[in-house]
KOLTI-23840 format. One record per residue: residue number from 1; chain; z negated, y negated, x negated of N, C-alpha, C in turn. Coordinates in steps of 0.02 Angstrom, whole numbers. Each point is the difference from the previous one (the first is absolute). Layout:
<recs>
  nr kette   n.zz   n.yy   n.xx  ca.zz  ca.yy  ca.xx   c.zz   c.yy   c.xx
 NUM     A      Z      Y      X      Z      Y      X      Z      Y      X
...
</recs>
This chain:
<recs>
  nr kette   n.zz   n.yy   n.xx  ca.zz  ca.yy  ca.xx   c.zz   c.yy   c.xx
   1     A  -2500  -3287  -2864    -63    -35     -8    -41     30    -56
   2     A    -12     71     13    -40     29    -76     13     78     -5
   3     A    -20     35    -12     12     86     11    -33     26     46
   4     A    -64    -35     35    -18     12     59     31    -16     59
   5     A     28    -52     17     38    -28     51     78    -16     -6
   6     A     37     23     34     76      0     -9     35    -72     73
   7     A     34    -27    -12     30    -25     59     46     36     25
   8     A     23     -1     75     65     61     12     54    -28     -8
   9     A      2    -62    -59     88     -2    -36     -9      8    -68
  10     A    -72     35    -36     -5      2    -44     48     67    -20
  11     A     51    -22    -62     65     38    -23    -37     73    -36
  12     A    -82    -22    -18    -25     63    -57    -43     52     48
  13     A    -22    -18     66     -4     47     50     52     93    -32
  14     A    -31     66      8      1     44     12    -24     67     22
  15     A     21     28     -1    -23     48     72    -95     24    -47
  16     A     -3     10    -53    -51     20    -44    -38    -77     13
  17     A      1    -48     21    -26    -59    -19    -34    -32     87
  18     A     49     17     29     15    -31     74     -5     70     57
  19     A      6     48    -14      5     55     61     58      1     36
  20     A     24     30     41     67     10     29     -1    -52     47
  21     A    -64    -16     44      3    -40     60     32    -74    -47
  22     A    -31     -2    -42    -17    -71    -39     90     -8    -30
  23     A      4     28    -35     55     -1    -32     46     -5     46
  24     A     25     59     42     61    -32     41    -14    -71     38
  25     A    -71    -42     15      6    -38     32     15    -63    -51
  26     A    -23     25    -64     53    -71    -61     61     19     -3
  27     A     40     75     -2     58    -16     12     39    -23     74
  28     A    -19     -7     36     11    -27     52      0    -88    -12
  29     A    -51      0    -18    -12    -98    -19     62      0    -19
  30     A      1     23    -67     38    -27    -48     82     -1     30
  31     A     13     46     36     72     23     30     17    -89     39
  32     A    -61    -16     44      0    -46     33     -6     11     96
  33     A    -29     59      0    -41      5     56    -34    -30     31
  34     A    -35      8     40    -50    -57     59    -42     68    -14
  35     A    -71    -30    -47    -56     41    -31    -40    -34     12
  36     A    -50    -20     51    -57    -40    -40    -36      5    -39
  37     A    -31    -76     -1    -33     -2    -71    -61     52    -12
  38     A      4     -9    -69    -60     43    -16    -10     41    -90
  39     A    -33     29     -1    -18     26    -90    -13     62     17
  40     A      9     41    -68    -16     74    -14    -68    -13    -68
  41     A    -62     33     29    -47     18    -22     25     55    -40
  42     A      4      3    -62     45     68    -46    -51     57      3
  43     A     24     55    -16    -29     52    -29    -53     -2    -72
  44     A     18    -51    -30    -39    -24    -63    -77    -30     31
  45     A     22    -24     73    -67    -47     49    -39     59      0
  46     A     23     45     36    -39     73     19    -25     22    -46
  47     A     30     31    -75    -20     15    -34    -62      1    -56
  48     A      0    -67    -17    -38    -61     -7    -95     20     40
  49     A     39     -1     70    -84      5     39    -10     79    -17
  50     A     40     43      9    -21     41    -27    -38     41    -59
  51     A     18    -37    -41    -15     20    -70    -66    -36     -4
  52     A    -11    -71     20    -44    -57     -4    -85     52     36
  53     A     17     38     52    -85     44     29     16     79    -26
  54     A     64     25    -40     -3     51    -25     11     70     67
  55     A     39    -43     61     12     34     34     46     83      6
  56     A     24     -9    -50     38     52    -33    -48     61      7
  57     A    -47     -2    -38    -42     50     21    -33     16     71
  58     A     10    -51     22    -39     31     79     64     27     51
  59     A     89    -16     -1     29     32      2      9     73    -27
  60     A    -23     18    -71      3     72    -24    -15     19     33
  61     A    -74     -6      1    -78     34     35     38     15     50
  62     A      6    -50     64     20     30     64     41     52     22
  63     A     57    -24    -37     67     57    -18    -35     54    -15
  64     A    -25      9    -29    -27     69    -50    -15     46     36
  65     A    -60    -26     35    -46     28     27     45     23    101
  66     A     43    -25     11     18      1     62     67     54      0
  67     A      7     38     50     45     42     11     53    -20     49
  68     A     66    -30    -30     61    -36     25     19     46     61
  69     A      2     66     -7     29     26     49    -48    -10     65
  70     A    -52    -12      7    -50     -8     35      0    -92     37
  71     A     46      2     51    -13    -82     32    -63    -30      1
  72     A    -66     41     14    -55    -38      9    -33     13    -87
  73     A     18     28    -31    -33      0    -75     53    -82    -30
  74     A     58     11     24     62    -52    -48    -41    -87     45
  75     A    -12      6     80    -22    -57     -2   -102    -21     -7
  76     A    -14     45    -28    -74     -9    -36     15    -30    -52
  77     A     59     30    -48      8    -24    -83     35    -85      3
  78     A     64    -13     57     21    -53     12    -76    -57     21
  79     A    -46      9     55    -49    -57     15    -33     -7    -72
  80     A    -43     39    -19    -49     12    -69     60    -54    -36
  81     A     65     28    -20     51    -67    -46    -33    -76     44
  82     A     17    -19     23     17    -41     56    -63    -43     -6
  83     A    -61     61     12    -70    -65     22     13    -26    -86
  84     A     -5     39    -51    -10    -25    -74     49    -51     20
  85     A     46     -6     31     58    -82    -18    -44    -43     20
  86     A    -23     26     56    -31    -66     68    -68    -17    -66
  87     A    -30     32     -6    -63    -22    -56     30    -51    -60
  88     A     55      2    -25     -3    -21    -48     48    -79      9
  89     A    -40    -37    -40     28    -73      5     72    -16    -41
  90     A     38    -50     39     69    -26    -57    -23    -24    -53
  91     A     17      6    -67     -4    -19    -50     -8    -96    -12
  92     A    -46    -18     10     26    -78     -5     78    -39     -8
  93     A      3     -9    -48     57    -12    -22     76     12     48
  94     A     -7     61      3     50     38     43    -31    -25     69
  95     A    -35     -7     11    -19    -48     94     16    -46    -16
  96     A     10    -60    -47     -6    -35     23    103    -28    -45
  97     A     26     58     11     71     -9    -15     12      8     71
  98     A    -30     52     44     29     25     54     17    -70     36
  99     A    -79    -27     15    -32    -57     30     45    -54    -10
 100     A     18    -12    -73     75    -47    -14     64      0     42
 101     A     12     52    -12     46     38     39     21    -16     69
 102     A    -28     10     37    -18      7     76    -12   -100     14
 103     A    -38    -33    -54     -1    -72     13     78    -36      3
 104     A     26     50    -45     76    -40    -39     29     23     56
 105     A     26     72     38     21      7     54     -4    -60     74
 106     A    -77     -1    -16     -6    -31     71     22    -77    -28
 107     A    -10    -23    -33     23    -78    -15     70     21     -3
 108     A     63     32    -14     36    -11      6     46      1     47
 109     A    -42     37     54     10    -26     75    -33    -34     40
 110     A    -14    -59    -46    -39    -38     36    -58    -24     29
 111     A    -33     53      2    -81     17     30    -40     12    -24
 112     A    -44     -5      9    -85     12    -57     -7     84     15
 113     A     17     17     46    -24     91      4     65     37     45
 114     A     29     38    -26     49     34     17    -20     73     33
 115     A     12     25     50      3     77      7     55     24    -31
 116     A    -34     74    -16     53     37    -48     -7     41     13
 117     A     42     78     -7     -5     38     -4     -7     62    -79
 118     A    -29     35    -12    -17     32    -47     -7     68    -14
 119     A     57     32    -25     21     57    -23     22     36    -40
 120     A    -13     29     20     -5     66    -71     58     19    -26
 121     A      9     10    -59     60      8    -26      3     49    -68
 122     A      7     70     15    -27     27    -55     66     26    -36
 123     A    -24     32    -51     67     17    -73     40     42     39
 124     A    -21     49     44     23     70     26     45      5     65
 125     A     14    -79      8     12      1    100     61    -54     -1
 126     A     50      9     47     63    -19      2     43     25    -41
 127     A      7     58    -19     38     33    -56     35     48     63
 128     A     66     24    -48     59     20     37    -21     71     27
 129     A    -43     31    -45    -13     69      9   -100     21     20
 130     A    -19    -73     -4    -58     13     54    -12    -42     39
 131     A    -48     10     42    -14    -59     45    -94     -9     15
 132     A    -33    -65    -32    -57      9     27    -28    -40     47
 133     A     62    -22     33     -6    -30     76    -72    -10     32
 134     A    -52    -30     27    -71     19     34    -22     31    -30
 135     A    -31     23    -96    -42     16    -21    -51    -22    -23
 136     A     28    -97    -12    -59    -49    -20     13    -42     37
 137     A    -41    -54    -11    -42    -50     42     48    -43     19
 138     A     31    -36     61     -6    -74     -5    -44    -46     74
 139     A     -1    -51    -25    -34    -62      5      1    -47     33
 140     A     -5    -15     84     61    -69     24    -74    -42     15
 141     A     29    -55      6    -24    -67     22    -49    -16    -36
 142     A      0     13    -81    -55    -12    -24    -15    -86    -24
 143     A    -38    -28      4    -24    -65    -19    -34      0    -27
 144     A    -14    -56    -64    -32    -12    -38     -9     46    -70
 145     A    -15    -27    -70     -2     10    -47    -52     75    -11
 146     A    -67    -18     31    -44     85    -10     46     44     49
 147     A     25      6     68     19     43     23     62     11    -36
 148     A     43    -37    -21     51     38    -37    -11     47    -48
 149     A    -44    -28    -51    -41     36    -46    -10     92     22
 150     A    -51     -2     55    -13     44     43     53     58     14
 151     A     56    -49     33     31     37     10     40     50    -46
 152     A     17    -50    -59     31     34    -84    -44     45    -29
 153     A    -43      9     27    -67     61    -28      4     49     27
 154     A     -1     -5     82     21     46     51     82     54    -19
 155     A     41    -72    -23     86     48    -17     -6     37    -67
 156     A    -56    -35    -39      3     59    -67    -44     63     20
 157     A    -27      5     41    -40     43     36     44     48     19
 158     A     38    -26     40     33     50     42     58     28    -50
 159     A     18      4    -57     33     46    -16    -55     62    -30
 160     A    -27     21     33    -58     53      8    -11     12     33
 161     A     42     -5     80    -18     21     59     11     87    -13
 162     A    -14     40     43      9     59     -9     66     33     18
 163     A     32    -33     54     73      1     -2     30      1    -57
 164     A     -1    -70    -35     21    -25    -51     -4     74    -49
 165     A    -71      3    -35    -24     51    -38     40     50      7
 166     A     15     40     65      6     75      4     69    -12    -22
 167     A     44    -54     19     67    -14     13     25     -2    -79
 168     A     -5    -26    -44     15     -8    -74    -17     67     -7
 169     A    -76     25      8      9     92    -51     55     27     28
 170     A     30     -8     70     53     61     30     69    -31    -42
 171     A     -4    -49    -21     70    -56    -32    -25     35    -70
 172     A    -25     10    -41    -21     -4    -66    -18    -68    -23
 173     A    -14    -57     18    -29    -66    -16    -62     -1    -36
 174     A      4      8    -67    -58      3    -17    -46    -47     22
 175     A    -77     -5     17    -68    -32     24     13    -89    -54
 176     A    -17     49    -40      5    -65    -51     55    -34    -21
 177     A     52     11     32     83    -48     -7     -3    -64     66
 178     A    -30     53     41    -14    -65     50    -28    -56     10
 179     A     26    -53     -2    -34    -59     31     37    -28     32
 180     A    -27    -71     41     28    -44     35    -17    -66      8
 181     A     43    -46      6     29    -57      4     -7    -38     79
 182     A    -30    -43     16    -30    -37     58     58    -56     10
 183     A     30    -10     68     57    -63     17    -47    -33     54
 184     A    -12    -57    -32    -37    -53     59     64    -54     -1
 185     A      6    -14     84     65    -17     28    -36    -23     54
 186     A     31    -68     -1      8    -61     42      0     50     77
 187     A    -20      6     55    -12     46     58     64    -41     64
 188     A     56      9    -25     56    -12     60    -44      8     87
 189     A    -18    -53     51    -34      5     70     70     11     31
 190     A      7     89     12     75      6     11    -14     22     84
 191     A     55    -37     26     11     17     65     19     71     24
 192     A     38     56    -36     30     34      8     19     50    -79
 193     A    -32     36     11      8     58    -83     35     65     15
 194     A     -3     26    -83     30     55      9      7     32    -52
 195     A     38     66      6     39     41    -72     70     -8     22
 196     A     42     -7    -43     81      7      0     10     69    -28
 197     A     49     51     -5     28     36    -15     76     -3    -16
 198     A     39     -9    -63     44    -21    -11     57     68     -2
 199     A    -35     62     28     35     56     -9    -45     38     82
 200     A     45     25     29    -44     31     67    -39     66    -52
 201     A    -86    -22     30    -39     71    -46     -3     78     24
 202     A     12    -17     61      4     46     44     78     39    -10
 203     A     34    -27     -8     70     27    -10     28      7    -59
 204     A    -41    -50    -35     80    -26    -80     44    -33     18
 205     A     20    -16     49     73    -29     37    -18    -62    -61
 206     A     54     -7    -42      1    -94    -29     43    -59     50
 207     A     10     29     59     38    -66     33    -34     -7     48
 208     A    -64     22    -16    -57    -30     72    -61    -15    -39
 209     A    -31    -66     18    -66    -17    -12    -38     21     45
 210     A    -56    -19    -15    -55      8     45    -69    -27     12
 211     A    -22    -40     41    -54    -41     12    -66     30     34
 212     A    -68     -1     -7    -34      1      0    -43    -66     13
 213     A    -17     -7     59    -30   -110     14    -52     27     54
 214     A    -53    -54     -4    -40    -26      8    -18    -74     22
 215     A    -52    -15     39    -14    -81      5    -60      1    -65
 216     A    -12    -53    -15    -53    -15    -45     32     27    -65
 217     A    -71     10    -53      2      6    -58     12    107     10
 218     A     37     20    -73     43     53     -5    -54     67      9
 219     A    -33    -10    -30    -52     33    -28    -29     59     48
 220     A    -10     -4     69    -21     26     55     69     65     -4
 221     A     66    -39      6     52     55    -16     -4     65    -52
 222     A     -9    -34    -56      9     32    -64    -74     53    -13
 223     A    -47     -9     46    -69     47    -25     23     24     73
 224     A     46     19     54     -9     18     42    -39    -15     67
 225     A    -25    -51      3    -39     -8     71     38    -38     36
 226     A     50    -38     12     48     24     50     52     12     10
 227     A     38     34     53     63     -1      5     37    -58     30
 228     A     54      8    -82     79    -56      3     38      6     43
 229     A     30    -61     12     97      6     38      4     37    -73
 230     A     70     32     13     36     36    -34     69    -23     27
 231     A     43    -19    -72     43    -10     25     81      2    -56
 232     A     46     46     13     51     36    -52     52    -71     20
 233     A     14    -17    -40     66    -55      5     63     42    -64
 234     A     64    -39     -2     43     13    -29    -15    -48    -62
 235     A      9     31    -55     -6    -13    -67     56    -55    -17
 236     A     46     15     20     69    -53    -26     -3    -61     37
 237     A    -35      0     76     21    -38     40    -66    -45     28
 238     A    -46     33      4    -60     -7     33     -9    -11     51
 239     A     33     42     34     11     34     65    -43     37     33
 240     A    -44     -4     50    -60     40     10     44     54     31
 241     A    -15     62    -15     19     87     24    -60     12     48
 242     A    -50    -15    -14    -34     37     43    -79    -19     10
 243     A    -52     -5     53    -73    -60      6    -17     53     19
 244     A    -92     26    -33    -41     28     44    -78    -46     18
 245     A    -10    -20     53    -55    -43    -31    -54     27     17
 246     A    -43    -38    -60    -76     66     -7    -57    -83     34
 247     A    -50     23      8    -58     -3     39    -12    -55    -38
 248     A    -15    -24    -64    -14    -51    -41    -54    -51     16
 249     A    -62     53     15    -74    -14     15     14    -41     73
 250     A     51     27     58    -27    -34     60     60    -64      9
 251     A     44     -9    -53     70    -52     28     59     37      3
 252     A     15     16     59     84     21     13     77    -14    -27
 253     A     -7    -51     -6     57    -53     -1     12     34    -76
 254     A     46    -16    -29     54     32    -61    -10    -65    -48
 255     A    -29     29    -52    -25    -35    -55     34    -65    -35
 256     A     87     41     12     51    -17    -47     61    -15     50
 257     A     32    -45      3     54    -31     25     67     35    -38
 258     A     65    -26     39     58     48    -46     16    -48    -25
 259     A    -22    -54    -33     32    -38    -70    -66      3    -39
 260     A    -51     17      5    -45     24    -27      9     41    -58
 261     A      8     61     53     28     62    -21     48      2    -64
 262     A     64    -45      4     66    -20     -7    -35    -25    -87
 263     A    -35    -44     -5    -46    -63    -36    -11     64    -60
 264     A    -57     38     31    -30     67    -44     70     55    -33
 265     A     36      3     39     38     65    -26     44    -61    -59
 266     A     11    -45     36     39    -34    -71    -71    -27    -82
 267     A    -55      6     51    -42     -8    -96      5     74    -22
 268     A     14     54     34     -7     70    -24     47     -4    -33
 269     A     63    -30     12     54     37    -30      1    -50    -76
 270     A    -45    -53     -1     24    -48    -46    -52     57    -61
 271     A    -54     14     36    -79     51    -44     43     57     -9
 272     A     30     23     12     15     69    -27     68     17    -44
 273     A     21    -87     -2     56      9    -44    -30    -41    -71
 274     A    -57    -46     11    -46    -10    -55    -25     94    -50
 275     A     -8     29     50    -36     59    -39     55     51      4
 276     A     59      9     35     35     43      3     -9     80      3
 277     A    -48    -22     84    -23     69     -8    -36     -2     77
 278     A      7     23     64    -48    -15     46    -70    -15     -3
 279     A     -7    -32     42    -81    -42    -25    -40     10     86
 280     A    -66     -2     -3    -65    -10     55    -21    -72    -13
 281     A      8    -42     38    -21    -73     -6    -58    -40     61
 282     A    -43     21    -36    -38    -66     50      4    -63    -16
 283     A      0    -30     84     11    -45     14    -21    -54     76
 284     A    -12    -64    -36    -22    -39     66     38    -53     13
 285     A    -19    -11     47     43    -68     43    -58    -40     21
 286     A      7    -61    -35    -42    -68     36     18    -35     49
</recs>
């Protein structure tokens, strides 16, 4: 669409452009996955607002002045970043690409207003040798054109959380290499979520997957508030090995059926011979 907004079959998507979340989810499109719809807000979007209130400097300042080794000095310097985002307005122009955006989404499924989800996707995260898993923001059930907005202010925000922060100085990531890239995505109303594991993490074993499910949307899993079925199947076969079932806010019953199960270990095996390399996959079921 422009250098601000990418589609996720756009071929010029990269990891400097799109973020790790972003990028593997256009190579996924493009492979021919079941992705919903949705756009990558680039790093050029972020950048852009940044430069536009001269926020650069109120990142120094904070940094400067704050002592990393110190958790309550690192999250003084992260809020002080943070309120300067919340103060400062989207650039016209750039709102009203977003605003495009999010219209063209929802008309092309049909509807005048779509929920989406909206996340963060920064230069530094999904890489083989780090992980910044829960250091920035995301976004569910958002509606409408200002709250999306909102919310894309909030995800450039959060790569300044203080996690985030302390986490790059212990990596060597330089401050100023960082940015990130926002995925607003069509919001799957999934009956049943999860993480896949295409390699047991706990073991290494490669001839066992491993599930991680939930009822509802994933998200409750993945920040920890509640406990999953857990469940190891056979990699070749999709064969369940073994069920523990977790509490899953108050429903007993087992998230995932054994052709379920069967369903997932065969998209694992199709994802990890796309990347040739074990993969962590979230995932929902409508």
């Amino acid at each position: 669409m422009n250098d601000w907004i990418l589609g996720l079959g756009d071929p010029g998507a990269t990891l400097e452009t799109a973020g790790g979340k972003g990028l593997n989810l256009v190579r996924l499109t493009r492979a021919g996955f079941a992705v919903p719809a949705g756009v990558v807000i680039t790093t050029d979007a972020y950048r852009r607002f940044v430069a536009e209130h001269g926020l650069e400097e109120a990142i120094r300042a904070a940094l400067a002045a704050a002592d990393l080794d110190d958790p309550a000095s690192a999250e003084t310097a992260s809020a002080a970043i943070r309120v300067a985002f919340r103060q400062a307005e989207i650039p016209a122009e750039l709102a009203d690409r977003i605003d495009t955006a999010y219209a063209q989404l929802a008309a092309g499924l049909g509807v005048d207003e779509v929920p989406v989800a909206v996340r963060s996707s920064a230069t530094a995260e999904d890489l083989p040798d780090l992980s910044f898993a829960g250091q920035q923001d995301t976004f569910l059930d958002v509606r409408g054109p200002q709250r999306v907005r909102s919310a894309v202010r909030e995800c450039w925000s959060s790569l300044w959380t203080a996690r985030a922060i302390v986490y790059r100085r212990r990596n060597g990531v330089p401050d100023d290499a960082a940015a990130v890239a926002v995925v607003v995505q069509a919001l799957v109303p999934a009956e049943v979520s999860g993480v896949l594991f295409t390699a047991n993490p706990l073991t290494g074993h490669r001839g066992q997957m491993v599930m991680d499910a939930t009822f509802g949307l994933g998200e409750a899993l993945v920040s920890g508030q509640v406990e999953p079925d857990h469940v190891v199947a056979d990699a070749a076969t999709g064969r369940v090995l073994s069920r523990a079932t977790g509490s899953k806010g108050g429903r007993p019953e087992q998230a995932l059926d054994d052709a379920q199960v069967a369903a997932l270990v065969a998209l694992g095996r199709r994802i990890e011979a796309e990347y040739a390399a074990p993969q962590d996959i979230e995932w929902a079921w409508q």
